[in-house]
C-alpha positions in Angstrom: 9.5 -28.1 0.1 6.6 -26.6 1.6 6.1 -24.3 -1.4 5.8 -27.1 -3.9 2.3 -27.2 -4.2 1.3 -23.4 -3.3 0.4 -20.4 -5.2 -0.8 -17.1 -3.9 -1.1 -14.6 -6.3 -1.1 -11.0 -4.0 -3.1 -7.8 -5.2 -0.9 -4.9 -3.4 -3.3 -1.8 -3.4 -2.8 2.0 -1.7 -5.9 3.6 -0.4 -7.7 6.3 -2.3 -6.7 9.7 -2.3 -6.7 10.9 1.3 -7.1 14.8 2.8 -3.4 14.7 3.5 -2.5 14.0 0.0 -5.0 16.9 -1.5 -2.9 19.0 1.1 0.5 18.9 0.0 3.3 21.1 1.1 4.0 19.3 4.6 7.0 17.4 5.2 4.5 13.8 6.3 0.9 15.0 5.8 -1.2 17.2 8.1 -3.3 13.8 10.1 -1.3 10.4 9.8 -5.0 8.5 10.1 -6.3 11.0 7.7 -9.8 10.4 5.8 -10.3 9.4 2.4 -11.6 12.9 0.1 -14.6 12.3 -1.9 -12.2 12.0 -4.7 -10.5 9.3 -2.8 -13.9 7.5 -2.2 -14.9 7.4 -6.2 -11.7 6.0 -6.8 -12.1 3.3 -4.3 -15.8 2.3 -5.5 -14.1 2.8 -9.4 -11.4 0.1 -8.6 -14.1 -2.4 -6.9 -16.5 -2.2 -10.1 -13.4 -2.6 -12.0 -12.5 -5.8 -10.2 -15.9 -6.9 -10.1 -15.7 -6.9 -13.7 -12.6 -8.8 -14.1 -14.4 -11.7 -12.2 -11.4 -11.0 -9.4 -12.6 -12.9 -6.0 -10.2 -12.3 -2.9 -10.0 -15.4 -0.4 -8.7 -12.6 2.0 -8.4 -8.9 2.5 -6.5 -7.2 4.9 -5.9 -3.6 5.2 -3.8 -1.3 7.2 -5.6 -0.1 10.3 -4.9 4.0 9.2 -8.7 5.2 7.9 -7.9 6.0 4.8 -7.0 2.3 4.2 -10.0 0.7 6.0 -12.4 2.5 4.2 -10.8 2.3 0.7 -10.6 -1.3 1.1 -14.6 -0.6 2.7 -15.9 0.8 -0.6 -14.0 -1.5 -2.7 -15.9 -4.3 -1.4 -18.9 -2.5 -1.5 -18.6 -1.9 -5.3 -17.6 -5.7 -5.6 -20.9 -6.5 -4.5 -19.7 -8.2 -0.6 -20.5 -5.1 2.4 -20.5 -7.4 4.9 -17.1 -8.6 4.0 -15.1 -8.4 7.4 -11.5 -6.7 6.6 -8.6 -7.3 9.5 -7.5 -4.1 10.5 -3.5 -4.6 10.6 -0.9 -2.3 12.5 1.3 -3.8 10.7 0.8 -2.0 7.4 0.7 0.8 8.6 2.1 4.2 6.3 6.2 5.0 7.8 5.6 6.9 10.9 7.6 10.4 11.6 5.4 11.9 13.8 7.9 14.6 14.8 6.9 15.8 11.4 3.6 15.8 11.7 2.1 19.1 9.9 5.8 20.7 9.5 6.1 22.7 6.2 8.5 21.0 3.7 11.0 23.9 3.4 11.1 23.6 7.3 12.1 20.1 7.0 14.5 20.0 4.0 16.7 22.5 4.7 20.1 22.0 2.9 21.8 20.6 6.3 18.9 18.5 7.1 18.7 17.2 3.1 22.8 16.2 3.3 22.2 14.5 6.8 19.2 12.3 5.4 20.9 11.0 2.4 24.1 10.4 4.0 21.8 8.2 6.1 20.1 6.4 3.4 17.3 4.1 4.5 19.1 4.4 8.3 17.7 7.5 8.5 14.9 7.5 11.7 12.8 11.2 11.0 11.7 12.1 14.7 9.5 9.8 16.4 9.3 8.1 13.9 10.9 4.9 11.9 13.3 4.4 8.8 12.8 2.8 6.0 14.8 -0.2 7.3 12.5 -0.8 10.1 9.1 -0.4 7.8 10.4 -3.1 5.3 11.0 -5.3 8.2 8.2 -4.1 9.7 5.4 -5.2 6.7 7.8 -7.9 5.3 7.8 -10.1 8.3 3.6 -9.3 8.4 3.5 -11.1 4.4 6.0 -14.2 5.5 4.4 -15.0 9.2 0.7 -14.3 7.6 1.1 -15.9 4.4 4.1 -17.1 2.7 5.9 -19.0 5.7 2.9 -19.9 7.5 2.7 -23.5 7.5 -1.1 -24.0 8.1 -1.5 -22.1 5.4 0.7 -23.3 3.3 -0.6 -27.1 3.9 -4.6 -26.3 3.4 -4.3 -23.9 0.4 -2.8 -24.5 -2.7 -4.4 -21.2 -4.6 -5.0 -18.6 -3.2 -5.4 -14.4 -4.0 -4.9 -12.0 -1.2 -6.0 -8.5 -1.5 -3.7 -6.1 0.9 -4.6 -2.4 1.0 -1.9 -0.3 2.6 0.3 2.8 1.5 2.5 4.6 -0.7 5.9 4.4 1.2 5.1 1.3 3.2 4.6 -0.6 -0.5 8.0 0.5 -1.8 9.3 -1.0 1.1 7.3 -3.9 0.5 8.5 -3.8 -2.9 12.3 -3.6 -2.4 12.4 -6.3 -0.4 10.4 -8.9 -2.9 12.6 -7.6 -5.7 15.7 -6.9 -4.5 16.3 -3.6 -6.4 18.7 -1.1 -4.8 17.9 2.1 -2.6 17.6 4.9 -5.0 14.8 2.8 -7.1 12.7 3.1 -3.7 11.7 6.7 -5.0 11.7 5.9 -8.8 8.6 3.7 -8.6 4.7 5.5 -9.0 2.4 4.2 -6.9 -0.7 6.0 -7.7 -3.7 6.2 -5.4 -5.8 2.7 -5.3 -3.5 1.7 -8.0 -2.6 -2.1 -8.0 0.9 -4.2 -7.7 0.5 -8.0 -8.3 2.7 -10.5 -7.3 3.1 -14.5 -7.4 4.6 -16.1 -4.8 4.5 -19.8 -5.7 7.5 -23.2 -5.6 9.5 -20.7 -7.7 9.3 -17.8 -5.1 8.4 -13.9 -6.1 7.5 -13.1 -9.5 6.5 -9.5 -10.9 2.7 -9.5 -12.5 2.3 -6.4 -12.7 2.9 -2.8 -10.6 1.4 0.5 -11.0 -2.5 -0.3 -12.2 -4.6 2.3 -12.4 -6.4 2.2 -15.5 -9.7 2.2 -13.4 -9.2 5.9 -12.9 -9.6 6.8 -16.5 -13.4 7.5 -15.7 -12.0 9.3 -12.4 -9.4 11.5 -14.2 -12.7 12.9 -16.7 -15.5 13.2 -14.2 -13.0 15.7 -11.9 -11.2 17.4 -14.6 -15.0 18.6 -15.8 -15.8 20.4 -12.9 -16.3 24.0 -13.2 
């Protein structure tokens, strides 16, 4: 078994709050490789003190190659006290693309033919130019099992290890579904709040839930925004 010995415990992250997300009424964001707000950076910086506190020390961190997940996982590490900390960028990870939506009011998108046609598609469905939710689970999955979990050289010379990944909302669900199992319609039923944190434990007993949905950090984020005039 080349699991017998192993344990990698996995810290899942989303970026920070990004321009697209303070934007909302468009059917996938205004900028797919939109910036991080200034709201979005505080909550980065918020969950790197956090972790610094915890004592939490990554033997690798990858992020998605989008900006808003490069530089969340840039001021994380920052706060963590390690700025010179180099971060793989990974295409990989990358948020579901549907570029043919790019900027497209919602009510132009979700029209009640459009709305039928989507969910008699399921996860098939492929949004223009862009991928379904099929080919993003395949898409990130096979990234954690040839980078990690089935990769035999580092399977042999680790026996512990804790991986931080920072990616995104939709492209984490996906992620999720396929360590869990859990059926389509939970895709949608599961928070993933910005810079929040999923852990996992994949060790001789495979997958195991930690913990999903962490954002306590943003208590101090929630007050100092709210008290703006």
């Amino acid at each position: 078994m080349i699991h017998k010995d192993f344990r990698c415990e996995f810290y899942f992250i989303r970026h920070g709050e990004s321009e697209s997300n303070a934007t909302p009424g468009f059917a996938a964001g205004k900028n797919y490789d939109s910036a991080l707000t200034d709201r979005g950076v505080r909550q980065a910086q918020l969950l790197g003190q956090r972790l610094k506190r915890e004592g939490v020390r990554f033997d690798r961190v990858y992020s998605s190659s989008l900006d808003r997940a490069r530089m969340t996982a840039r001021h994380m590490l920052n706060a963590m006290g390690e700025p010179d900390r180099p971060v793989p960028a990974v295409d990989d990870l990358v948020e579901q693309k549907a570029m043919g939506w790019r900027g497209v009011p919602v009510e132009e998108v979700y029209t009640p033919e459009n709305t039928a046609y989507i969910m008699s598609k399921g996860p098939d469905f492929i949004p223009p130019q862009g991928e379904s939710l099929r080919m993003v689970r395949r898409r990130v999955s096979g990234w954690v099992e040839s980078e990690i979990i089935y990769n035999e050289k580092v399977v042999a010379n680790h026996k512990e290890l804790t991986v931080a990944v920072v990616g995104h909302g939709t492209a984490s669900r996906c992620l999720f579904q396929y360590i869990m199992g859990f059926n389509d319609p939970l895709l949608w039923r599961i928070a993933i709040d910005n810079t929040s944190i999923a852990r996992f434990v994949f060790d001789r007993h495979g997958w195991s839930v930690v913990r999903l949905n962490d954002s306590s950090h943003l208590a101090e984020d929630a007050v100092s925004f709210d008290a703006r005039p």
